[in-house]
C-alpha positions in Angstrom: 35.6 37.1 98.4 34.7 33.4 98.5 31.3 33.9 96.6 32.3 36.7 94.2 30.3 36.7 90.8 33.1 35.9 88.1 32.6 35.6 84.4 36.2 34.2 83.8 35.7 32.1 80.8 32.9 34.7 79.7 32.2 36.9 76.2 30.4 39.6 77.1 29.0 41.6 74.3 27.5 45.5 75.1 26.6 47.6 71.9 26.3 51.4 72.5 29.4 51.1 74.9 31.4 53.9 73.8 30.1 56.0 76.8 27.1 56.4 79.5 25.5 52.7 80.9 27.0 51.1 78.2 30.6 52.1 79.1 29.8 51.1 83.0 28.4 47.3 81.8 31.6 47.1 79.7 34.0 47.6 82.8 31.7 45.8 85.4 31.7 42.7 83.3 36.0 43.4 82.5 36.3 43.9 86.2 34.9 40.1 87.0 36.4 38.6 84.3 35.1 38.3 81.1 36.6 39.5 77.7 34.4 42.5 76.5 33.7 43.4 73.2 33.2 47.0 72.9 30.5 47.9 70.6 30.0 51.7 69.5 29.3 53.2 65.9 30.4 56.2 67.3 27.9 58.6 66.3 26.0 61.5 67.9 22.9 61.0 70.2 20.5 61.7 67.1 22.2 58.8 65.1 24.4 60.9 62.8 28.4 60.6 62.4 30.5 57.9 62.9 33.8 57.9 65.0 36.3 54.9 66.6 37.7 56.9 69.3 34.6 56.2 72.2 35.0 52.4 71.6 38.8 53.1 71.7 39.0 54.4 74.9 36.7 52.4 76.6 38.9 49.5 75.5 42.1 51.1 76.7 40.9 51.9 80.2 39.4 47.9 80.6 43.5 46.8 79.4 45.0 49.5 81.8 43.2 47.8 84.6 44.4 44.1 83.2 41.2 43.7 81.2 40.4 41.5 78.3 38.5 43.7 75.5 38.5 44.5 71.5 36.6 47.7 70.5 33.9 47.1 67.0 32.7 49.6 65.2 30.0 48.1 63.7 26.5 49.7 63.4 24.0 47.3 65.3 22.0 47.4 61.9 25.0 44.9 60.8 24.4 42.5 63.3 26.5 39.5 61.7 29.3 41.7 61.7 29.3 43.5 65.3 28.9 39.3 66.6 31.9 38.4 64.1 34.0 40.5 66.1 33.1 38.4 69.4 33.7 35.4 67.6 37.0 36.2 65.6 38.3 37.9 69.1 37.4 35.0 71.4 35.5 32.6 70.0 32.5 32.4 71.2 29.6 34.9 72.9 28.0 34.2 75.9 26.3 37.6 77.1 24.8 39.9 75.1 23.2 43.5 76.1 21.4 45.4 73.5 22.5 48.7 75.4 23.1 50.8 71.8 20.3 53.8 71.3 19.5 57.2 69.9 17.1 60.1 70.2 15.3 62.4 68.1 12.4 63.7 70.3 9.4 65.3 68.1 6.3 65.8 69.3 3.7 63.3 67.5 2.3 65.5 64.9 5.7 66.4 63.9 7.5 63.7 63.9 8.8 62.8 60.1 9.5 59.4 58.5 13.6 59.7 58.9 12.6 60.3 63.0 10.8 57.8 63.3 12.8 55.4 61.2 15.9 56.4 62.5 14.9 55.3 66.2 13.0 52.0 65.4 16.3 50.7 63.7 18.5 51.4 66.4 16.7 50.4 69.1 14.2 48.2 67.8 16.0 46.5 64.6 19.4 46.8 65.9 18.6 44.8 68.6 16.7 42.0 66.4 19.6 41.9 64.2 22.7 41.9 66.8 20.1 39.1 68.7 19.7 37.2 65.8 23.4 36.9 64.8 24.0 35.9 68.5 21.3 33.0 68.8 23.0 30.7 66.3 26.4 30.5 68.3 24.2 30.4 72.1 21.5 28.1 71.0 24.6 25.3 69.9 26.8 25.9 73.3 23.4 25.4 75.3 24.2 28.9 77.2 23.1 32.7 77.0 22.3 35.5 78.6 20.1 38.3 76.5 19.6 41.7 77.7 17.2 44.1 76.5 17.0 47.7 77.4 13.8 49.6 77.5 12.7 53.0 79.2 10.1 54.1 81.5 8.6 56.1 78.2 8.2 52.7 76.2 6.5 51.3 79.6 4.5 54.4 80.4 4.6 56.7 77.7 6.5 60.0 77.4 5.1 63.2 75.5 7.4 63.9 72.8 8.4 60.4 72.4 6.2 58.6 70.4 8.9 57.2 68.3 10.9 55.9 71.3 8.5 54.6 73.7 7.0 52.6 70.9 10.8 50.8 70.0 11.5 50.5 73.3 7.6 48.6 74.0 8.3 46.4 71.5 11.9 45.3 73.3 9.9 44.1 76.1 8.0 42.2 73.8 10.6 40.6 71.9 12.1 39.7 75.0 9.4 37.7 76.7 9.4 36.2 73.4 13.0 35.0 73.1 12.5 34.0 76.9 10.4 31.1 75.4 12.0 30.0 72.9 15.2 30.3 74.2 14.5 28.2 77.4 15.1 24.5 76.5 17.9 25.6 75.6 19.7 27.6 78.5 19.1 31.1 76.7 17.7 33.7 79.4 16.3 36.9 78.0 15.5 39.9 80.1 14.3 43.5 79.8 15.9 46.4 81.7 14.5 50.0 82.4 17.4 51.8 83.5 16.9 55.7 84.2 20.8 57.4 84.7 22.8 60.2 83.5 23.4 59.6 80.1 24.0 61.7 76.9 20.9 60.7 75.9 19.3 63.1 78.9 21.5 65.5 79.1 19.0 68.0 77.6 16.1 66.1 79.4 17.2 66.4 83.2 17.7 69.2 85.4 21.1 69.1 86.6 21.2 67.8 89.9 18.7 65.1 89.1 21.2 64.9 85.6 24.3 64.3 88.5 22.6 61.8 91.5 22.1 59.4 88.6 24.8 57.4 87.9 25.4 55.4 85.1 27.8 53.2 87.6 24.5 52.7 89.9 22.7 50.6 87.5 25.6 48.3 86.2 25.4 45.4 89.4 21.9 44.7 88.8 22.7 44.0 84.8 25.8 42.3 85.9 24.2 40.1 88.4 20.9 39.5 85.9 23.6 38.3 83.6 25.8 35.4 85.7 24.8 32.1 85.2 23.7 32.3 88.6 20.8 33.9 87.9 17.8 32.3 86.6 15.9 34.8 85.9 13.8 35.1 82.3 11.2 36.8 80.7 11.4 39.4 83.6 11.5 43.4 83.1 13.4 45.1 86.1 13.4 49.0 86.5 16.2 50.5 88.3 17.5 53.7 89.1 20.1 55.4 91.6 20.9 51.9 93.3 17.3 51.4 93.5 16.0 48.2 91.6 12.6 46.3 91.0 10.9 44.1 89.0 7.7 44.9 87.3 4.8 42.7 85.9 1.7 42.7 84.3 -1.5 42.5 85.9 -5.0 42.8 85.7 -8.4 43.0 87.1 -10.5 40.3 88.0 -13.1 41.5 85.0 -16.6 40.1 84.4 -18.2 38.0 82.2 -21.2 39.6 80.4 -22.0 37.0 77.6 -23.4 34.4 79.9 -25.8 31.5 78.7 -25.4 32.6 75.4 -26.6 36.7 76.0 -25.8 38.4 73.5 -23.5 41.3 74.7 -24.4 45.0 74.2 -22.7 48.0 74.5 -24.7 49.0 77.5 -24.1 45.7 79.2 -20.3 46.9 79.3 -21.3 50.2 80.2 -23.1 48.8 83.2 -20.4 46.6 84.6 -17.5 49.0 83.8 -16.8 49.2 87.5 -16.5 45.7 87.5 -14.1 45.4 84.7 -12.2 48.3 86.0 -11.9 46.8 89.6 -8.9 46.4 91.0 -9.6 45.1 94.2 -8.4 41.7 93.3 -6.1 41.9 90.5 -4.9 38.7 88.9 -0.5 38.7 88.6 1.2 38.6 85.1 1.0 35.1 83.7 2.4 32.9 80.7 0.6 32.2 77.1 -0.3 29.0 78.2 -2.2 30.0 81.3 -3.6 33.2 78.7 -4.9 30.0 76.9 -6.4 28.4 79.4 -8.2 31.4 80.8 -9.6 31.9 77.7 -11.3 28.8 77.5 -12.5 29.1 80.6 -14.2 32.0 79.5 -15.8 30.2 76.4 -17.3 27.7 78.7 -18.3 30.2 81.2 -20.0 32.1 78.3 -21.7 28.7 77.4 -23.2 29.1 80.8 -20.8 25.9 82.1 -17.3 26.6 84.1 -14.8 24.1 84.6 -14.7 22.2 88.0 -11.7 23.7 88.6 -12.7 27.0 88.4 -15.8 26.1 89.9 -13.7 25.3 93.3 -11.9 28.3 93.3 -14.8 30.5 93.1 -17.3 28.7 95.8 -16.8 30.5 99.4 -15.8 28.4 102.0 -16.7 30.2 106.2 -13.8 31.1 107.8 -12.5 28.8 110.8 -11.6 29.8 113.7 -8.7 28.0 115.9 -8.2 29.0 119.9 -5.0 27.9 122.0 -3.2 28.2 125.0 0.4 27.8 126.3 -0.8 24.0 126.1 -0.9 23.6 122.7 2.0 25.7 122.0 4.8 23.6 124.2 2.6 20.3 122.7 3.7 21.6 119.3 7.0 22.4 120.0 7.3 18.7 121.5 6.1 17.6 118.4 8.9 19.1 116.7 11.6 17.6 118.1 12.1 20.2 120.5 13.6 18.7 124.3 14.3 20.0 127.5 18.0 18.5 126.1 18.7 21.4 124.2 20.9 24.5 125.3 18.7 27.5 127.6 17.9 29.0 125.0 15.2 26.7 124.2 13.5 26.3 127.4 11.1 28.7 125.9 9.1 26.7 123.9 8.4 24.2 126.2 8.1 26.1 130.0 5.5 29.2 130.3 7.1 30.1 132.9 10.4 31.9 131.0 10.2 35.3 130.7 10.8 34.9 126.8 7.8 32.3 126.4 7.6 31.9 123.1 5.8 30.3 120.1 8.4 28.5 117.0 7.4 29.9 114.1 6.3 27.2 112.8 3.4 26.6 114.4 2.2 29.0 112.2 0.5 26.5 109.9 -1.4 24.4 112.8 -4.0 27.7 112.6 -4.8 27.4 109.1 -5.4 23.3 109.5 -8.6 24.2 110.5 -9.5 25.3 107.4 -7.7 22.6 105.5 -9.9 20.0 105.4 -13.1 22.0 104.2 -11.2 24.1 101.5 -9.6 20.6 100.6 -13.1 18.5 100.4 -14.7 21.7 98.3 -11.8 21.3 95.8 -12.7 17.5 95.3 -16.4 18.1 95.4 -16.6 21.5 93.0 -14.3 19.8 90.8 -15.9 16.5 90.6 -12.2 14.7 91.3 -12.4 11.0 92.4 -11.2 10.7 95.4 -9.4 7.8 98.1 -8.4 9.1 101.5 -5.3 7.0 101.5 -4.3 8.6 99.0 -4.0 11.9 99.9 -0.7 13.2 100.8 0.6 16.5 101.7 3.4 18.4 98.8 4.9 21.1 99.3 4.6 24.1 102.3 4.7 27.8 102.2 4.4 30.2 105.4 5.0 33.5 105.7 4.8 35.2 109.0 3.6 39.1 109.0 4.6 39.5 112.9 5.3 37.0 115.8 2.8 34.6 116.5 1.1 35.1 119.7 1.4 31.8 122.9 -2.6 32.2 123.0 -5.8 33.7 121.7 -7.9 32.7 118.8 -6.9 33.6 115.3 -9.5 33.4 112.5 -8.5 31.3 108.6 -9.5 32.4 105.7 -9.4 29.9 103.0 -9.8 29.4 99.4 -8.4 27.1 96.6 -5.8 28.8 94.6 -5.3 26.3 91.6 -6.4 22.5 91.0 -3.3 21.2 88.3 -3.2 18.2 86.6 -0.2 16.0 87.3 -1.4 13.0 85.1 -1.4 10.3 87.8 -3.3 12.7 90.3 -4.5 16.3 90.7 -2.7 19.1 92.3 -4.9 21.1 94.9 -3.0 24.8 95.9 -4.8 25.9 98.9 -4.4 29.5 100.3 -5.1 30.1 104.3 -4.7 33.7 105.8 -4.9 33.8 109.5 -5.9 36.7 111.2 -5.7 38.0 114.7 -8.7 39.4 116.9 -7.8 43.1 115.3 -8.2 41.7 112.2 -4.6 42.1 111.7 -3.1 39.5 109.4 -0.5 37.2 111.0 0.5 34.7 108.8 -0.5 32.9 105.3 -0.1 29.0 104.1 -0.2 27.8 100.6 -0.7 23.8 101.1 -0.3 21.8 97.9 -2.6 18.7 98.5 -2.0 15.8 96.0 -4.7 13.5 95.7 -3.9 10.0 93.8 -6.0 8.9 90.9 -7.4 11.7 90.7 -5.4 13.4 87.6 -5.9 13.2 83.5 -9.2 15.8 83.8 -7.4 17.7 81.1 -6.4 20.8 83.2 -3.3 23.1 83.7 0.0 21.5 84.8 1.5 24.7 86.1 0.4 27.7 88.3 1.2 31.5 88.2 -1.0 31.0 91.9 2.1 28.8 93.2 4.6 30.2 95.6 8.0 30.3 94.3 10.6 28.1 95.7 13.8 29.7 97.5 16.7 29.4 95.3 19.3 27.3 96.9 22.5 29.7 97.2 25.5 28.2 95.2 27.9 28.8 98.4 28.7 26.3 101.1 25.7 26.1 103.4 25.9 28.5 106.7 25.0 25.4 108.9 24.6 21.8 108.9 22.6 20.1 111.6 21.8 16.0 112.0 18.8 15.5 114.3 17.2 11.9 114.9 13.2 11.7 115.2 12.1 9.6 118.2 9.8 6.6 117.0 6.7 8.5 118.2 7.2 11.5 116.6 4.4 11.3 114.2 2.6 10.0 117.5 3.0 12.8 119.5 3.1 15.3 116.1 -0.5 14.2 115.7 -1.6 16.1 118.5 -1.5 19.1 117.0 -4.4 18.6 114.8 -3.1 16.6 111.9 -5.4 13.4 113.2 -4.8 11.3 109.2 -4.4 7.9 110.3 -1.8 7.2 107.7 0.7 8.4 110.3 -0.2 6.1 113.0 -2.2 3.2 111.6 0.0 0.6 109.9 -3.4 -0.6 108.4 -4.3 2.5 106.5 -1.2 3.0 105.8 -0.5 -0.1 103.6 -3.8 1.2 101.8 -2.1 4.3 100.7 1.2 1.8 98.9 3.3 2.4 102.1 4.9 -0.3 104.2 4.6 1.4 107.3 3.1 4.9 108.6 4.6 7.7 107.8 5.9 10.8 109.3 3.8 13.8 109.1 4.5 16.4 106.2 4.6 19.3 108.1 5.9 17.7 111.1 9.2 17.0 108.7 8.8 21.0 108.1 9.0 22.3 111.4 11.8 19.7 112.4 13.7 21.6 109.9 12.0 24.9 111.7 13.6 23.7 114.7 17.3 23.1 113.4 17.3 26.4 111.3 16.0 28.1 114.7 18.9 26.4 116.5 21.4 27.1 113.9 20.7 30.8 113.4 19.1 32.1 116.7 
């Protein structure tokens, strides 16, 4: 298999592998590759006893199948000495899953000192200290992959399992943490929440729950998290009987009672508790940085002053609304580099009378120009940004189609401004258009990143949790590779389609924006590339 996942070269390090998950990580790792070490105390699934023959085993069934793998016997309390055995065995460590647990289940009001103790140290400590003897040896080779396990009780709670839940919280915790500091230098850290078959649930399950879930279902999704390929990091990622996901953190929009300097009372919060509690249009997980920022935004807010950032993305803007015909649709796809050269199959963008008449995909973002321009000037004007029309210049593009676009009819944008970020020499402006069809029915949505020149050093944000994630380029050969040549009035004809900036066509205006000659639309670049992928793939 050309683009198999191997870990040749590898150290893979699982603790709690006699048995269960663990065992499965150990011989999914051993099966691509890497030399394993073997990590299990051996005791019972309430922490007492000690034995070498689980560890043993598991060892002897990775060599049976040509494996590479040493057993250690190590409790994960004696960190330095379970990540000695790595190192004396192979010399180095490049994965590590904290895998290693225990259970002694009390309800709250009894649980005693040694049960709560007992579980924190595993779980909790153990992983610190197996972690910490890792970081050393990762942090100096520049590479490592950290895995932390939690459980749906330390996420949501579980009765009986005050103890637990709370150790396996703080994993996630100590994860995100690691994530940060262990990013400059190539260290990802990630939190599982497995739920399989396990001796830990033996007694928890009913049997044919206790039998559909597999330990061996969960170990590709900790393999894959676990390849260099993946660049995953501070993430938490549930997963259960082949079923996987990732979770985040989110909250409500809130409200701000202590405005102007009002002094807030308990029956102030009483009486916008439906506002704090809304979750109509709940804000995604972000970083400490971005925490940061909001909070200050908040202070100012309360001073009865908000950013002009914030300002921006809180001012409505009407929605727009854009009608076409078949017209505009074969103008577009001309625009795009689209000819009556091509193969059949392409006649249907550019002749209404095919049966298959249809509209590229990519036309998708000429509905939601229309309310480009007025989100974009409300972004300069909220946010007080300086601003030269020549120097305005279109970043990056993101469209997502809910359903085919239609070859006519009116469709209504929405727009707002998702983030203004300063980039030092200009600003940033994310701008998010939702166009909707005469049902009301969304059809597509475009995130525009605007970059205005000059127009940076105001102090703000350089990143955005509100910014689309990019696609991550696959590692394998690409599926298709197409050369197309644009005409010398491609940006003329391009323009036609709404984008009327006379930096494309104007060698005058141009020059004012640093440019020698005009330029080729943006967008019109992006649905060139529409066009090839379309050829390439439909």
């Amino acid at each position: 298999m050309a683009d198999e996942l191997r870990f040749d070269g590898r150290v893979v390090l699982v603790t709690g592998a006699g048995g269960g998950l663990g065992k499965e990580y150990a011989l999914g790792f051993a099966a691509k590759g890497a030399s394993v070490v073997v990590n299990d105390l051996g005791g019972d699934a309430k922490g007492g006893g000690k034995n070498s023959s689980a560890a043993d085993k598991v060892v002897q069934e990775i060599r049976s199948r040509g494996g590479k793998a040493v057993a250690d016997y190590n409790s994960v309390e004696d960190g330095d000495k379970v990540v000695q055995t790595a190192l004396d065995a192979f010399g180095r460590i490049d994965v590590l899953i904290n895998n290693a647990g225990i259970l002694r289940d009390r309800s709250f009001g009894r649980t005693s000192d040694l049960d709560w103790d007992l579980v924190h140290r595993v779980h909790l400590r153990g992983a610190f200290k197996v972690t910490r003897a890792a970081w050393p040896h990762m942090r100096k080779q520049k590479y490592g992959k950290i895995l932390m396990t939690s459980s749906t009780s330390g996420v949501l709670g579980n009765f009986g399992q005050a103890n637990y839940s709370s150790a396996k919280m703080g994993l996630i915790g100590l994860s995100h943490t690691l994530a940060i500091e262990g990013a400059k230098y190539n260290m990802l850290c990630n939190t599982i929440v497995p739920t399989a078959a396990s001796r830990l649930t033996t007694d928890i399950l009913p049997p044919d729950v206790f039998e559909a879930l597999k330990p061996e279902y969960i170990a590709p999704f900790v393999v894959y998290l676990c390849h260099e390929s993946c660049p995953e990091t501070g993430g938490i990622f549930e997963m259960n009987a082949g079923w996987g996901a990732q979770l985040r953190w989110q909250e409500s929009a809130g409200a701000m009672l202590r405005k102007g300097g009002v002094t807030v009372t308990p029956e102030m919060v009483r009486d916008n508790w439906g506002k704090i509690t809304d979750w109509s249009g709940p804000v995604k997980a972000k970083t400490r940085g971005d925490n940061m920022t909001d909070i200050m935004a908040n202070v100012e807010e309360a001073k009865g002053t908000v950013p002009g950032s914030e300002k921006a993305k809180l001012h409505e803007v009407p929605e727009s609304h854009f009608t076409f015909d078949v017209n505009n649709v074969i103008q577009y796809a001309l625009g795009v580099g689209v000819t009556v050269q091509e193969d059949s199959s392409h006649l249907k963008f550019l002749y209404e009378g095919c049966d298959d008449f249809s509209t590229l995909p990519t036309f998708g973002v000429i509905p939601a120009q229309s309310s480009l321009n007025s989100v974009t000037m409300q972004a300069i004007e909220q946010a007080g940004l300086p601003f030269d029309p020549a120097k305005l210049l279109h970043g990056e593009q993101y469209l997502e189609l809910y359903k085919p676009l239609p070859t006519s009819g009116t469709l209504t944008s929405k727009g707002e401004v998702g983030d203004i970020l300063d980039k030092g020499k200009g600003a940033l402006v994310l701008i998010n258009v939702t166009s909707y069809d005469d049902s009301g029915e969304a059809v597509c949505f475009n995130q525009f990143s605007i970059y205005i020149g000059g127009a940076g050093g105001f102090g703000g944000k350089k990143r955005s949790e509100h910014a689309k994630p990019l696609v991550t380029i696959p590692t394998r050969a690409p599926d298709a590779s197409i050369r197309e040549k644009t005409s010398v009035s491609q940006a003329a004809i391009y323009r036609l389609s709404g984008d009327s900036n006379p930096i494309h066509i104007d060698p005058d205006f141009a020059q004012l924006g640093g440019f020698s000659s005009p330029i080729l639309h943006g967008l019109c670049t992006f649905g060139l590339c529409g066009t090839s992928r379309t050829k390439a793939v439909c």
